[in-house]
SERO-4910 file (N, C-alpha, C, O; in steps of 0.05 Angstrom, whole numbers):
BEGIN
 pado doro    nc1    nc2    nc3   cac1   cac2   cac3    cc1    cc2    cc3    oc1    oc2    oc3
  Unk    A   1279   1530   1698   1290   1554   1685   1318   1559   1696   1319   1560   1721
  Unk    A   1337   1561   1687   1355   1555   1685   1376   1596   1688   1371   1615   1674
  Unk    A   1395   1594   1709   1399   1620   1718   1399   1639   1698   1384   1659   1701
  Unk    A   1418   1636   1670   1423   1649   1646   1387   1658   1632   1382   1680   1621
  Unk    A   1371   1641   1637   1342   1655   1629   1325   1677   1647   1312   1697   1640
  Unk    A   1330   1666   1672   1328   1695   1687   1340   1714   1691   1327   1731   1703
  Unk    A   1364   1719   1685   1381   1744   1687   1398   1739   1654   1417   1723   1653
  Unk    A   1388   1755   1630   1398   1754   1608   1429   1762   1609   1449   1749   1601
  Unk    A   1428   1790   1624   1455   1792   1623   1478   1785   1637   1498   1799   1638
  Unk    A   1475   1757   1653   1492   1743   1661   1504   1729   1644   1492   1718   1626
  Unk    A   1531   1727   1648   1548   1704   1637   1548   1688   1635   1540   1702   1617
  Unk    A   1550   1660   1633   1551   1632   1632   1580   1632   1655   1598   1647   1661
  Unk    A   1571   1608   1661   1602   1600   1674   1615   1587   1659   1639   1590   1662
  Unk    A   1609   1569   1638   1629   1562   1626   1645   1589   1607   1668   1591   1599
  Unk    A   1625   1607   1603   1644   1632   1599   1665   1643   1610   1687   1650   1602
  Unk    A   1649   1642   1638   1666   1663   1655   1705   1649   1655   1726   1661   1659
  Unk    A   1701   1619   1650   1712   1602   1656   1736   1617   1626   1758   1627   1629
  Unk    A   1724   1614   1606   1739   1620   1577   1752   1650   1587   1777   1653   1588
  Unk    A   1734   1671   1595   1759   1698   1605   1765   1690   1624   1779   1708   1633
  Unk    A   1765   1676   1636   1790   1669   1664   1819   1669   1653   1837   1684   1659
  Unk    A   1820   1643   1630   1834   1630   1622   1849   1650   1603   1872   1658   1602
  Unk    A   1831   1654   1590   1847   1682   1573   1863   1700   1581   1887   1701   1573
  Unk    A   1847   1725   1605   1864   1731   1614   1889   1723   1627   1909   1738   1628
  Unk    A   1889   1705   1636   1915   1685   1650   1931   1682   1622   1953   1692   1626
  Unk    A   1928   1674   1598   1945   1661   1579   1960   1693   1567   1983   1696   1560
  Unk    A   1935   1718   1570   1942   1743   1558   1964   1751   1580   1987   1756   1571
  Unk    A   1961   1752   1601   1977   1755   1628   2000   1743   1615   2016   1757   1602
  Unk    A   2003   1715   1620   2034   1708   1613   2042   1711   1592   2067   1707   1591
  Unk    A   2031   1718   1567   2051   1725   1540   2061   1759   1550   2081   1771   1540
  Unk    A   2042   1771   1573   2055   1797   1566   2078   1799   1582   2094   1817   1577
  Unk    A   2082   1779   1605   2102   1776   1621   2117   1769   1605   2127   1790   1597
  Unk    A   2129   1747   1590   2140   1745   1577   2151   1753   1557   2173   1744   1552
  Unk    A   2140   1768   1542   2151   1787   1521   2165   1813   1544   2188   1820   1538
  Unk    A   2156   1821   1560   2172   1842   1583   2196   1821   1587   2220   1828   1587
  Unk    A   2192   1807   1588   2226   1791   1606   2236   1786   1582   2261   1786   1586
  Unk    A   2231   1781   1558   2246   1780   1536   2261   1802   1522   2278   1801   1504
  Unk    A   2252   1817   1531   2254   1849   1520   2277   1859   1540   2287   1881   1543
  Unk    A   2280   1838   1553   2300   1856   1578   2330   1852   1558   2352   1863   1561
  Unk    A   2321   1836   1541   2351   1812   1536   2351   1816   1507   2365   1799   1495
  Unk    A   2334   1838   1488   2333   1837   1461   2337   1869   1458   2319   1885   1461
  Unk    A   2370   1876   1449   2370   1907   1449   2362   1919   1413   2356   1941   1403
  Unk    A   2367   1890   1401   2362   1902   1374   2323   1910   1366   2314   1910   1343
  Unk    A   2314   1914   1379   2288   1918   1380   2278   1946   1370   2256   1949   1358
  Unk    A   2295   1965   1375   2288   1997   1381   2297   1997   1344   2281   2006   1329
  Unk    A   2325   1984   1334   2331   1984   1306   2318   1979   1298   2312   1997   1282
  Unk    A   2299   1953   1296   2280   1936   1278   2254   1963   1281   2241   1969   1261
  Unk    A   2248   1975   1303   2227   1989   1295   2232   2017   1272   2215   2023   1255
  Unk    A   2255   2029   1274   2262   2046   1264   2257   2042   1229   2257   2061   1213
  Unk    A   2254   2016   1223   2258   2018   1201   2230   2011   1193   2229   2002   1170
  Unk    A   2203   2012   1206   2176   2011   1205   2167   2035   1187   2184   2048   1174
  Unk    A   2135   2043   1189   2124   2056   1183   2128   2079   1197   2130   2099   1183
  Unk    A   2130   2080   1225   2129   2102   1236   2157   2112   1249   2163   2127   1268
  Unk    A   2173   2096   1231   2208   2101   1229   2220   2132   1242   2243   2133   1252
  Unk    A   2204   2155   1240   2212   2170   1249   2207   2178   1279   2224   2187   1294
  Unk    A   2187   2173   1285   2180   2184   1310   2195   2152   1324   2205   2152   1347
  Unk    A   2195   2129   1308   2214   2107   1332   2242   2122   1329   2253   2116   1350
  Unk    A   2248   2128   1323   2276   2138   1315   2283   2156   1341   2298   2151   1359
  Unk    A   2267   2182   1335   2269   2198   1356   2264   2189   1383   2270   2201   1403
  Unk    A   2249   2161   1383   2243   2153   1412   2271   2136   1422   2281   2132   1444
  Unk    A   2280   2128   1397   2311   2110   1397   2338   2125   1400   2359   2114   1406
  Unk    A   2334   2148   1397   2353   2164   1400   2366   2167   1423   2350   2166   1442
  Unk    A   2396   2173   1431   2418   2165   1446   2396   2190   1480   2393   2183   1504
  Unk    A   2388   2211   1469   2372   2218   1489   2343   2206   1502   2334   2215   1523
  Unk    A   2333   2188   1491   2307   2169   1497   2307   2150   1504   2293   2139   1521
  Unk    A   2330   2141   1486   2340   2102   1485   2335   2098   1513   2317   2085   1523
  Unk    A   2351   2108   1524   2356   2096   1559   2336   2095   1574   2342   2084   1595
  Unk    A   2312   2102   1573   2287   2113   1592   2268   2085   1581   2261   2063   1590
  Unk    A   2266   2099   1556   2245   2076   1544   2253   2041   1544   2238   2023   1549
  Unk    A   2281   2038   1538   2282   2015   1535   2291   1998   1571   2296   1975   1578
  Unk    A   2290   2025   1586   2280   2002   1615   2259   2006   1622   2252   1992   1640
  Unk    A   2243   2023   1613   2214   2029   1624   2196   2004   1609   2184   1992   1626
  Unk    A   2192   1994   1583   2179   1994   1569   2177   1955   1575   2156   1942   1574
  Unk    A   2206   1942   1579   2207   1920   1589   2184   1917   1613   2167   1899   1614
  Unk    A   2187   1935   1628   2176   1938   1655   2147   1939   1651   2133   1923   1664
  Unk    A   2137   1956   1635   2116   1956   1632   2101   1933   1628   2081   1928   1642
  Unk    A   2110   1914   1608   2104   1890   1599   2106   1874   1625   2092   1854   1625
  Unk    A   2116   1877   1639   2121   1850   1663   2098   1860   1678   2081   1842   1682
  Unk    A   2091   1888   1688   2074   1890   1705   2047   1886   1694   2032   1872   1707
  Unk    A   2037   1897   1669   2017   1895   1652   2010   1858   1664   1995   1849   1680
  Unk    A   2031   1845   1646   2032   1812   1655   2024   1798   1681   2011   1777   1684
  Unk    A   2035   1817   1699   2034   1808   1731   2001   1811   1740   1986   1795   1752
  Unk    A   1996   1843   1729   1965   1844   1736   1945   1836   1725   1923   1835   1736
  Unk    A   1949   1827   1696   1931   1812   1686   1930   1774   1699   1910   1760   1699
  Unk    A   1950   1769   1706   1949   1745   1710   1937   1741   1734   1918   1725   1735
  Unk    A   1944   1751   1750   1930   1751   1779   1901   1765   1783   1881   1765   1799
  Unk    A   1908   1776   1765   1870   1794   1768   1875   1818   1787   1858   1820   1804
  Unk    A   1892   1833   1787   1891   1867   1797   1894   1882   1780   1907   1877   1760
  Unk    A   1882   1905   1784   1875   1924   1766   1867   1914   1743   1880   1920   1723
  Unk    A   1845   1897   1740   1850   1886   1710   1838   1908   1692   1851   1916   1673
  Unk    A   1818   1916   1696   1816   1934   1669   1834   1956   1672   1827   1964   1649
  Unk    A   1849   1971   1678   1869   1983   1675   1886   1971   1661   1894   1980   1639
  Unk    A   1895   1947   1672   1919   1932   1661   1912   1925   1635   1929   1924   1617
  Unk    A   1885   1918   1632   1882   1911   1603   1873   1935   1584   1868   1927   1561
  Unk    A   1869   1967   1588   1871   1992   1582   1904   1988   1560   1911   1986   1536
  Unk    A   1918   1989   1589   1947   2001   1582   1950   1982   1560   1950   1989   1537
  Unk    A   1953   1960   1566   1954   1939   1545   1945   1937   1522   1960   1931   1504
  Unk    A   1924   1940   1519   1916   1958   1489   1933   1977   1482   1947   1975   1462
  Unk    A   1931   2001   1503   1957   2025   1480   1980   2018   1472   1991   2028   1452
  Unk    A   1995   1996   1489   2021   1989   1480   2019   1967   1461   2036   1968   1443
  Unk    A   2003   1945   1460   2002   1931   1436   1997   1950   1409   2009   1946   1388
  Unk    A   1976   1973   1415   1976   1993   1388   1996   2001   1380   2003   1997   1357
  Unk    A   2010   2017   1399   2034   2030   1399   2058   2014   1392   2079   2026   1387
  Unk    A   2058   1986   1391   2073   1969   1381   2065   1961   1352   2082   1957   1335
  Unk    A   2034   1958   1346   2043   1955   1322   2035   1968   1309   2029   1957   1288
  Unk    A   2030   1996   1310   2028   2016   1284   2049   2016   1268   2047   2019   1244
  Unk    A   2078   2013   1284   2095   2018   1269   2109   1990   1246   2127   1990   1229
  Unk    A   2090   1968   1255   2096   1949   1231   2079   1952   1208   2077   1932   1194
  Unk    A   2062   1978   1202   2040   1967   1178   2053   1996   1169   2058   2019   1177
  Unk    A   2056   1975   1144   2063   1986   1122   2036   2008   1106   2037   1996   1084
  Unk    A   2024   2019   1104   2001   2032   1094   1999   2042   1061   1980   2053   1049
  Unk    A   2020   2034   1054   2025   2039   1025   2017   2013   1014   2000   2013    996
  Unk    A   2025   1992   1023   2010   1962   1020   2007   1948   1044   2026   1940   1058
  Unk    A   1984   1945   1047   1965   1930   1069   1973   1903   1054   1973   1901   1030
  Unk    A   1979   1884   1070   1981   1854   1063   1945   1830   1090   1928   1834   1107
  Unk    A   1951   1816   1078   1931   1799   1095   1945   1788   1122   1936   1774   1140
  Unk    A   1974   1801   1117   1992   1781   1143   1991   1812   1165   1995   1810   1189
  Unk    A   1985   1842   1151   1980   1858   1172   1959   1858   1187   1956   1866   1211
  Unk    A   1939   1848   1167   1913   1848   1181   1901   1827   1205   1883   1830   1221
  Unk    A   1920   1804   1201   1906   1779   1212   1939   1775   1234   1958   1769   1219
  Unk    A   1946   1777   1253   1975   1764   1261   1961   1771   1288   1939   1780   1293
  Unk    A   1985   1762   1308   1992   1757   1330   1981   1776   1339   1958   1770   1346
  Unk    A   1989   1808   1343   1980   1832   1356   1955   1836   1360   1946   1842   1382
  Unk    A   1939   1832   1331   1911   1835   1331   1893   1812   1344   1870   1815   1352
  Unk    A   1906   1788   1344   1901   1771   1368   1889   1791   1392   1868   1801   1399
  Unk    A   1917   1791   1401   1923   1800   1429   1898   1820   1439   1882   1819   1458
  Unk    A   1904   1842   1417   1885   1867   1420   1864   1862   1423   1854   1875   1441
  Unk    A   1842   1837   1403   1823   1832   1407   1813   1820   1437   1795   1827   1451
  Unk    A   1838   1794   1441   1831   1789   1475   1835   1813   1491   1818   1816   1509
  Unk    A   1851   1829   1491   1842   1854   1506   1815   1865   1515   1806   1870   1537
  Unk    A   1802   1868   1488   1778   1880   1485   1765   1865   1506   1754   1875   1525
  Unk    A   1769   1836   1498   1747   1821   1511   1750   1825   1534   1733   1835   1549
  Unk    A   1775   1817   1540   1780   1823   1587   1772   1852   1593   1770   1860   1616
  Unk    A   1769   1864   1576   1769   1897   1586   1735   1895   1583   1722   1892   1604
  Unk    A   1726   1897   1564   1695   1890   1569   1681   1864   1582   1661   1868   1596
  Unk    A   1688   1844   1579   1674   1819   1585   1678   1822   1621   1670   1801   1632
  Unk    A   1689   1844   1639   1684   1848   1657   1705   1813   1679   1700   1799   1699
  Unk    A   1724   1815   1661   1744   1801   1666   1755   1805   1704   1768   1787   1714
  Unk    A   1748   1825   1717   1770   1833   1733   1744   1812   1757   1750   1807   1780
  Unk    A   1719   1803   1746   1699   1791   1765   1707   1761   1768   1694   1748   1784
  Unk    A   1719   1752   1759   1727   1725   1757   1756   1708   1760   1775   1704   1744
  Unk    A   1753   1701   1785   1777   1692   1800   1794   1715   1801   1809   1709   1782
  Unk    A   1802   1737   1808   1812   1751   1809   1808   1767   1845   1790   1768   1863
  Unk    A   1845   1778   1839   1839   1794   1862   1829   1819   1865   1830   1831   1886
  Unk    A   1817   1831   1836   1795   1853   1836   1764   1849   1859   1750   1861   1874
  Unk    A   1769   1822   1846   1743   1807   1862   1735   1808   1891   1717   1821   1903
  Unk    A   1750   1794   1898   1765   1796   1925   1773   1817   1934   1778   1814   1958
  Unk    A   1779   1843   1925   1782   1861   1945   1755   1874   1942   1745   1877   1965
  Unk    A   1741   1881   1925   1712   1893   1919   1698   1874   1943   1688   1886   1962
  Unk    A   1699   1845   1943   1686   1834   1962   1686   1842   1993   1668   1846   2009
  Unk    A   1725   1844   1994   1722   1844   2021   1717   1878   2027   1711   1887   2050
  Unk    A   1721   1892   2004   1727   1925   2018   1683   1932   2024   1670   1946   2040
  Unk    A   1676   1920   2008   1645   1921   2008   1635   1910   2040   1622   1926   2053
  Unk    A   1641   1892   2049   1628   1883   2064   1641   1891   2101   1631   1889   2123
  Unk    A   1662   1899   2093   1681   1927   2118   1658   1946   2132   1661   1953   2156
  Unk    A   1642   1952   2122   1619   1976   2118   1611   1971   2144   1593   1984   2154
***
């Protein structure tokens, strides 16, 4: 009998193995898109002219611009940093969700839904979110792991 039949709700390891990897791959696109963002100012324009054109607008505005567009790079690098390494992961993969949302509400058009809003890159992303955030991602190779381990056994 084989571990997975005695304890149902264990994972497989070749699972655990698939969110490892994930999170690691989700980790570095979000690093990356933060370090890209350091170096792409036309970004705040292209949103403005979305769906939610107004409220980006007001967030683009000569009083916001400056906060958001160094904060928001940042965000992305650290989000990246902690998913990759495995700290804070469900946090990191929390936040990560709101800002992938918060990034793309403002590309859907809602007057016409296309198959390219429904199906793209973001909703990728969002979905591997879900998974690291539930599939209990922060247990596997990570330094969630490892500190739970070592702060547990301090006692």
């Amino acid at each position: 009998m084989n571990a997975s039949a005695k304890h149902p709700h264990k994972i497989s390891r070749p699972m655990r193995l698939v969110i490892f990897f994930l999170r690691v791959a989700v980790g570095l696109d979000f690093f990356y898109l933060g370090f890209g963002v350091l170096f792409n100012h036309a970004l705040g324009d292209d949103l403005t002219k979305r769906s939610f054109g107004d409220l980006y607008g007001w967030l683009n505005s000569p009083v916001n611009a400056g906060w958001i567009h160094s904060v928001a790079p940042w965000a992305f690098i650290i989000i990246g940093i902690c998913l990759t390494i495995g700290f804070a992961t469900r946090l990191a993969a929390l936040l990560g969700i709101t800002v992938v949302a918060a990034s793309f509400l403002p590309t859907v058009n809602f007057t016409k839904l296309s198959a390219s809003q429904a199906v793209n890159d973001q909703i990728i992303v969002l979905l591997s979110l879900l998974v690291i955030f539930f599939g209990k991602a922060d247990r596997y190779f990570s330094l969630d792991r490892f500190f739970h381990f070592s702060f547990r056994h301090k006692r």
